[in-house]
C-alpha positions as CSV (number, residue, x, y, z in Angstrom):
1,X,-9.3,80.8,-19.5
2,X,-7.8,79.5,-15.9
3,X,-9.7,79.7,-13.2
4,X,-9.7,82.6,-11.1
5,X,-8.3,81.8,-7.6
6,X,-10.1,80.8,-4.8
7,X,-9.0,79.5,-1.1
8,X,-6.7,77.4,-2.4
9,X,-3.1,76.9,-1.0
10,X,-1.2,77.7,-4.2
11,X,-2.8,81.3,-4.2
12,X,-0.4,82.8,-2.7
13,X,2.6,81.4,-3.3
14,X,4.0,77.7,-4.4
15,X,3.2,75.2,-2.4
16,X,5.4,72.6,-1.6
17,X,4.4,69.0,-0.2
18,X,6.6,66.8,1.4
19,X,5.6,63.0,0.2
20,X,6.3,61.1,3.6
21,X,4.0,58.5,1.7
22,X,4.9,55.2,3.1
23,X,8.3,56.1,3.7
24,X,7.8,55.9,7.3
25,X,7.8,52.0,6.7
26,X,4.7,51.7,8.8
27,X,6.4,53.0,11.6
28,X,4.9,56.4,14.1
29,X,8.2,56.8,15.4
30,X,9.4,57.5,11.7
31,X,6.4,58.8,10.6
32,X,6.7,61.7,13.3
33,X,10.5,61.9,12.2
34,X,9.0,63.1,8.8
35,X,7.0,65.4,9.9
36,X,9.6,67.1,11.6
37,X,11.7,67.0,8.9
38,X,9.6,68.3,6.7
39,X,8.7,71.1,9.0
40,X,12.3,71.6,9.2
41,X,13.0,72.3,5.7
42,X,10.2,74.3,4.9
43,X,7.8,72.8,3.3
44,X,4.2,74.0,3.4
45,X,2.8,70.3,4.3
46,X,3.6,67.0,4.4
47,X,1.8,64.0,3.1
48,X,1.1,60.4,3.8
49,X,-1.2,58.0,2.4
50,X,-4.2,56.3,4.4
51,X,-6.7,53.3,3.2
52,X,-8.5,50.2,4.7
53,X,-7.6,46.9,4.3
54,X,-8.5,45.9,0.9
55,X,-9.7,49.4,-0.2
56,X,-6.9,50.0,-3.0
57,X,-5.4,47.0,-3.4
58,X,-7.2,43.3,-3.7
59,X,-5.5,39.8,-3.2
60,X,-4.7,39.0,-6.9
61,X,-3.0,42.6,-7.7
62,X,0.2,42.3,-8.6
63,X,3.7,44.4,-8.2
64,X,5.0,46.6,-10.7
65,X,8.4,46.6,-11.9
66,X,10.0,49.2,-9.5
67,X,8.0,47.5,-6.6
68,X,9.8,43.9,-7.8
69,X,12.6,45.8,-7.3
70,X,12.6,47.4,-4.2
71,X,10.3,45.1,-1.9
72,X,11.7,41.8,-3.0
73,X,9.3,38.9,-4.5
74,X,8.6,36.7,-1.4
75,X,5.6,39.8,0.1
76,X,2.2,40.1,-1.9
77,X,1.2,43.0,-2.7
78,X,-1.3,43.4,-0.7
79,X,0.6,42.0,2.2
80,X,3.2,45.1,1.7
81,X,0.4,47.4,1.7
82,X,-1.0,45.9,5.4
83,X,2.6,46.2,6.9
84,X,3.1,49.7,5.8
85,X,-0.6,50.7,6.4
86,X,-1.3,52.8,8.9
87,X,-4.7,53.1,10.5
88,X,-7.5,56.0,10.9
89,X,-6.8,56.9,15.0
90,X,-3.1,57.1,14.3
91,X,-3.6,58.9,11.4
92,X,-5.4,61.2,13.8
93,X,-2.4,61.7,15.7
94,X,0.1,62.2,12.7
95,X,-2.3,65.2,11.9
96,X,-2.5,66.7,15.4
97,X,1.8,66.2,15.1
98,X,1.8,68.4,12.3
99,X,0.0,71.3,13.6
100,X,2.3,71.4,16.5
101,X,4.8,71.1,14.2
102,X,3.8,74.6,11.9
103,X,2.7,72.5,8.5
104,X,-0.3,71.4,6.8
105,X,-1.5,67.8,7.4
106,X,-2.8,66.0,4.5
107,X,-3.1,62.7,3.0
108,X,-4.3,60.8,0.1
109,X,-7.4,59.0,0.1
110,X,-7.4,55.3,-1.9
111,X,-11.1,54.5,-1.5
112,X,-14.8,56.5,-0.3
113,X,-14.3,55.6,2.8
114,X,-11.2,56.9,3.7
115,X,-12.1,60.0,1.6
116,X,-14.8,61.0,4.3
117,X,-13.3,60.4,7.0
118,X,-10.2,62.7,5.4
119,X,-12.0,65.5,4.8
120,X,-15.1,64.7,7.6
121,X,-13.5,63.5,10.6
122,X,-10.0,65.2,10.6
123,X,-11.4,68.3,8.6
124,X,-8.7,67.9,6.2
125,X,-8.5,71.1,3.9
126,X,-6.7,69.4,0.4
127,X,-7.8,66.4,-1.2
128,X,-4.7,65.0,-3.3
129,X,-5.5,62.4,-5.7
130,X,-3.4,59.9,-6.5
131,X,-2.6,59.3,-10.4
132,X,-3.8,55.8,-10.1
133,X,-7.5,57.2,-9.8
134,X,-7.5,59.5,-13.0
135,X,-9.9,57.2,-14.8
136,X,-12.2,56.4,-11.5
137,X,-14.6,59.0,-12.2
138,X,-16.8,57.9,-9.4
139,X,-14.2,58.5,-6.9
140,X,-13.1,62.1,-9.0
141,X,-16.4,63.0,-8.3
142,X,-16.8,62.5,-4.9
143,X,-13.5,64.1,-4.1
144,X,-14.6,67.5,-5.9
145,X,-18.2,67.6,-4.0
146,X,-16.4,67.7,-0.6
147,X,-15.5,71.3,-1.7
148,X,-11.8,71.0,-0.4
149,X,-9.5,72.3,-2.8
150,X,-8.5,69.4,-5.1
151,X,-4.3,68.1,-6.4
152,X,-5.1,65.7,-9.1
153,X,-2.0,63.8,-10.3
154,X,-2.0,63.0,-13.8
155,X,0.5,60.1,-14.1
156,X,0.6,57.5,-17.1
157,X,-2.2,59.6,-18.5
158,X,-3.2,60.8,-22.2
159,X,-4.0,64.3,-22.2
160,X,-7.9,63.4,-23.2
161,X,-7.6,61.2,-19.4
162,X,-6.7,64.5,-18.0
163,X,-9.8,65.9,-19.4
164,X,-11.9,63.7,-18.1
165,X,-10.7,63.5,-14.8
166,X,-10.6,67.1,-14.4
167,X,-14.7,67.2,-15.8
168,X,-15.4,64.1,-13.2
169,X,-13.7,66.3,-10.4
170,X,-16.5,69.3,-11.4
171,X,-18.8,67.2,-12.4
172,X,-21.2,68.1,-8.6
173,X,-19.0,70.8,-7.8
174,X,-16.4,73.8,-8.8
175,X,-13.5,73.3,-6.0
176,X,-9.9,74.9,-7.1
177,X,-8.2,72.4,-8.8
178,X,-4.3,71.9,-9.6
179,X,-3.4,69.5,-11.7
180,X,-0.1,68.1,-12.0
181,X,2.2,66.5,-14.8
182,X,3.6,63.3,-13.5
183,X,5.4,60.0,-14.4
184,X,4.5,57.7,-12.5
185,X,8.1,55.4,-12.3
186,X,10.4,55.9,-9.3
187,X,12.8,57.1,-9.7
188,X,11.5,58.7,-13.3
189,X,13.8,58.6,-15.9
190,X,15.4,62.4,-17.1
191,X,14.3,61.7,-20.5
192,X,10.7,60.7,-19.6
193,X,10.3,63.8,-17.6
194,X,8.6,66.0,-20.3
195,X,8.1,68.9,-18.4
196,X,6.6,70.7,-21.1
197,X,3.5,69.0,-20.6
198,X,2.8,71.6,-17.8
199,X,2.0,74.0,-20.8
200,X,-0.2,71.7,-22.6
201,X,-1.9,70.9,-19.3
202,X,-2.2,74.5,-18.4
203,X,-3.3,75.8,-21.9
204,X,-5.7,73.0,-23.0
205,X,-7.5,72.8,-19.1
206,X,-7.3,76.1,-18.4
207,X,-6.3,75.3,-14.4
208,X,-3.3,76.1,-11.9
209,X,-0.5,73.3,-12.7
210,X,2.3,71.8,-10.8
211,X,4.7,68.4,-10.5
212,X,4.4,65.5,-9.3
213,X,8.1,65.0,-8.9
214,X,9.5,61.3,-9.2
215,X,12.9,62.4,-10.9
216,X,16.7,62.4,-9.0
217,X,17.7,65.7,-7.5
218,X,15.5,68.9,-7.6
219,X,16.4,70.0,-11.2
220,X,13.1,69.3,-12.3
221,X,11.1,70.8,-9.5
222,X,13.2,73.9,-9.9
223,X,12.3,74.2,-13.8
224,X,8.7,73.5,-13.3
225,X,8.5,76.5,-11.1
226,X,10.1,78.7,-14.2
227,X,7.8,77.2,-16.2
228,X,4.6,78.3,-13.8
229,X,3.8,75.1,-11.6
230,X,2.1,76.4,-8.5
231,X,2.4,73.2,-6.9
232,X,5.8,71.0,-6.4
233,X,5.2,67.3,-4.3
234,X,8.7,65.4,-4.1
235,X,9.3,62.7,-1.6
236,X,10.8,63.1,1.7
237,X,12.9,59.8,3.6
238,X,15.2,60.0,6.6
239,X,17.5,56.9,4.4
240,X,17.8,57.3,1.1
241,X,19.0,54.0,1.4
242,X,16.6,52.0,3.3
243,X,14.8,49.3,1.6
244,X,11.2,50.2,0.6
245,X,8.9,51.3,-1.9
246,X,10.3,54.5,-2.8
247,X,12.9,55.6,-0.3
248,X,15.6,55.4,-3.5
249,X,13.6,57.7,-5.1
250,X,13.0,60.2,-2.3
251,X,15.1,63.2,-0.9
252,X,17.1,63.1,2.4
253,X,16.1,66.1,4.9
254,X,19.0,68.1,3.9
255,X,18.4,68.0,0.1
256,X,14.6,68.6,0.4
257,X,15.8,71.9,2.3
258,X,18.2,72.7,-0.2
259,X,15.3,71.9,-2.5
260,X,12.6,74.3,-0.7
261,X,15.2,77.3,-1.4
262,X,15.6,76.8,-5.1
263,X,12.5,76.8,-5.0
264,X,11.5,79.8,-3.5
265,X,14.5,81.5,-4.6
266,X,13.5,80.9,-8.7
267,X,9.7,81.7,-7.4
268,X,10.6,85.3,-6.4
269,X,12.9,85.9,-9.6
270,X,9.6,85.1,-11.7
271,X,8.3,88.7,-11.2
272,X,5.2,90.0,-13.1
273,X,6.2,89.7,-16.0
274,X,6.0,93.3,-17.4
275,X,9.0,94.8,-19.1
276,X,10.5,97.6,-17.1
277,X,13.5,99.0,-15.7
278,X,13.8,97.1,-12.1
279,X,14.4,99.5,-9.1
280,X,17.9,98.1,-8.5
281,X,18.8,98.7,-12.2
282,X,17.0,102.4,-13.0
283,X,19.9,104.1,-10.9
284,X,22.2,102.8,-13.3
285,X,20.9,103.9,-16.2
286,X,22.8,107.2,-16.6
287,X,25.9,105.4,-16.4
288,X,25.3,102.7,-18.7
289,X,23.9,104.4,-21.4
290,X,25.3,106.6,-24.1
291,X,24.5,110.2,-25.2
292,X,24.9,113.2,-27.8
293,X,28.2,114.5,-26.7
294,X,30.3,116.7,-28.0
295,X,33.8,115.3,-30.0
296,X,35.8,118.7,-29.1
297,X,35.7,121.7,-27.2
298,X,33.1,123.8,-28.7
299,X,32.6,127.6,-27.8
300,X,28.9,129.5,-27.2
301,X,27.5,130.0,-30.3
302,X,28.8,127.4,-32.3
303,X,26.3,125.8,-35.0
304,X,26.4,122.6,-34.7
305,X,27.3,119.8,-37.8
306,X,27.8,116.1,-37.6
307,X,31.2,116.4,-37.3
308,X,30.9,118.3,-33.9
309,X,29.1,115.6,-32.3
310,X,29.1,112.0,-31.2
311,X,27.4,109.4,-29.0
312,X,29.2,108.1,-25.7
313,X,28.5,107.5,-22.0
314,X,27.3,109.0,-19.8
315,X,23.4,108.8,-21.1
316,X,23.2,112.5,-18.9
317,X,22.3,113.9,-22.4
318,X,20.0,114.0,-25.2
319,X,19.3,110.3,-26.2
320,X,21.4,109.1,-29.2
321,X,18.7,109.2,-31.3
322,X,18.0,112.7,-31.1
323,X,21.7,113.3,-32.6
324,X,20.7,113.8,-36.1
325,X,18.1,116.6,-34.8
326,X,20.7,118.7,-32.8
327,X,22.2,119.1,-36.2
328,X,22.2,123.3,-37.2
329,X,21.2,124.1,-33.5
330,X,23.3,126.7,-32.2
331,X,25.0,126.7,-28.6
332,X,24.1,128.4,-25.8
333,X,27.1,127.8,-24.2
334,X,30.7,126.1,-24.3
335,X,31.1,122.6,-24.2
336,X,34.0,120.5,-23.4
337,X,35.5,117.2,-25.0
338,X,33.1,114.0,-24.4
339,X,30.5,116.7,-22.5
340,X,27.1,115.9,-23.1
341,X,24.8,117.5,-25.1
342,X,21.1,118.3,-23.6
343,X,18.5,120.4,-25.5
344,X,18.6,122.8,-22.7
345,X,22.0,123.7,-24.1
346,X,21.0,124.9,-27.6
347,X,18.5,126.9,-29.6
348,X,17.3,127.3,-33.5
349,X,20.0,128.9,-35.5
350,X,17.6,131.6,-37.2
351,X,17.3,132.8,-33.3
């Protein structure tokens, strides 16, 4: 059974992160650009990513393939991770920019110590884990005993990871959790998507899902939320084109607006899910459907036969089905061609 809802962001509506990430380039001036931007388009936070030197990423790690790609082979990894770093006191002052700005402040933590001082120091009031910690239980663990509302991303993970991860984020505490699908290449490939792993993930963990969204466009953000995802994270640049880590893969401003509508505009034609007329549609009813009428100007007293009597709009009278059951009724009164036919205008023959 999912979880009932708590305080968590997603309660209410779907929340939708902007990914500044390290699209800033390491840069305030950029970083506050995204902020605003992200403000501007309506999302309900934006997100950047904060660790010490050395906390995530040691001396002998190496780049993956998309990283080759976009960074170039002359900078270490761990060299790219120091330029675009940005440190604890202006991550301080990107958080105080987004309250002025109207939207949440958050960012991931990539070790303990930049964990506490996320969710101590700046109060922070979502912890978003990154996919690359879904088997560092440890760190799971420590994230779901701040109490904070929890994202896990699920990226390059087995379903039975997922588990795990999910029972290491409980395992000293019950925060809300959201879990969301994810494939962690950039830009993800349409065919890799597999969006219906938001169902499994839903059904088998019984939590609130979303997507972690590394695709082209907002196609795939826009289905998840049909599909039920609560949460939607997509990345946010001001250059689609400038050279980085994942600006190719990101939105421009504009797009991530356009995005924010879809959004919210497939989010409020979800409904309830119950089966009824709609308010905008019961008025029509009448006109749309059919009724007994009858086929030819009938006189008071006539007994009615099969032959008198057909089925056409308006649906003003007795419901089609009742057609065979006006059969040997006698009027009450004259009818005209194609006029409906109510109960109200007959009564038993042997009366």
């Amino acid at each position: 059974m999912m979880r009932a809802p708590g305080n968590a962001p997603w309660d209410d509506r779907v929340f939708i992160i902007a990914e500044a990430g390290v699209n800033h380039d390491g840069d305030m001036d950029k970083a506050f650009a995204l902020i605003e931007a992200a403000a501007g388009a309506g999302a309900d936070a934006v997100k950047f990513q904060t660790w010490l030197p050395g906390e995530i990423v040691g001396r002998f790690s190496h780049k993956v393939d998309y990283l080759e790609r976009t960074t170039g082979v002359q900078e270490t990894f761990y060299d790219l991770l120091e330029r675009l770093r940005i440190g604890l006191e202006d991550t301080a002052r990107l958080k105080a920019a987004c309250e002025a700005a109207g939207v949440m402040f958050m960012s991931t933590p990539e070790g303990f110590d930049t964990l506490a001082y996320l969710t101590g120091d700046l109060d922070m009031a979502v912890v978003k884990i990154g996919s690359s910690e879904v088997n560092h239980s440890a760190f799971l663990t420590a994230a779901g005993k701040t109490g904070r509302p929890v994202i896990l991303s699920t990226g390059a993970s087995t379903l039975d990871e997922a588990r795990h991860a999910l029972a290491a984020v409980r395992a000293e505490g019950d925060p809300p959790v959201c879990v969301l699908h994810c494939v962690s290449e950039y830009p993800a490939p349409d065919a890799e998507m597999n969006l219906r792993a938001l169902t499994t993930l839903a059904d088998d963990l019984g939590v609130v899902v979303g997507l972690s969204d590394h695709s082209l466009g907002a196609e795939a953000a826009v289905a998840a939320t049909a599909m039920g995802a609560r949460v939607i994270e997509k990345h946010l640049t001001l250059d689609t084109k400038a050279p980085g880590p994942d600006h190719a893969a990101s939105m421009a401003p504009d797009d991530f607006a356009a995005l924010v509508r879809a959004v919210r505009r497939i989010e409020s034609m979800l409904g309830d899910g119950v089966k009824r007329p709609r308010p905008s549609e019961a008025a029509n009813i009448s006109g749309i459907r059919r009724s007994v009428v009858a086929l030819d100007a009938l006189p008071a007293g006539t007994v009615l036969t099969a032959a008198h009597l057909g089925c056409k709009r308006p649906g003003t009278g007795a419901p089609p089905d009742d057609l065979p059951r006006l059969i040997g009724h006698r009027l009450t009164r004259a009818l005209q061609p194609d006029e409906p036919v109510s109960w109200a205008d007959v009564e038993p023959a042997g009366t």
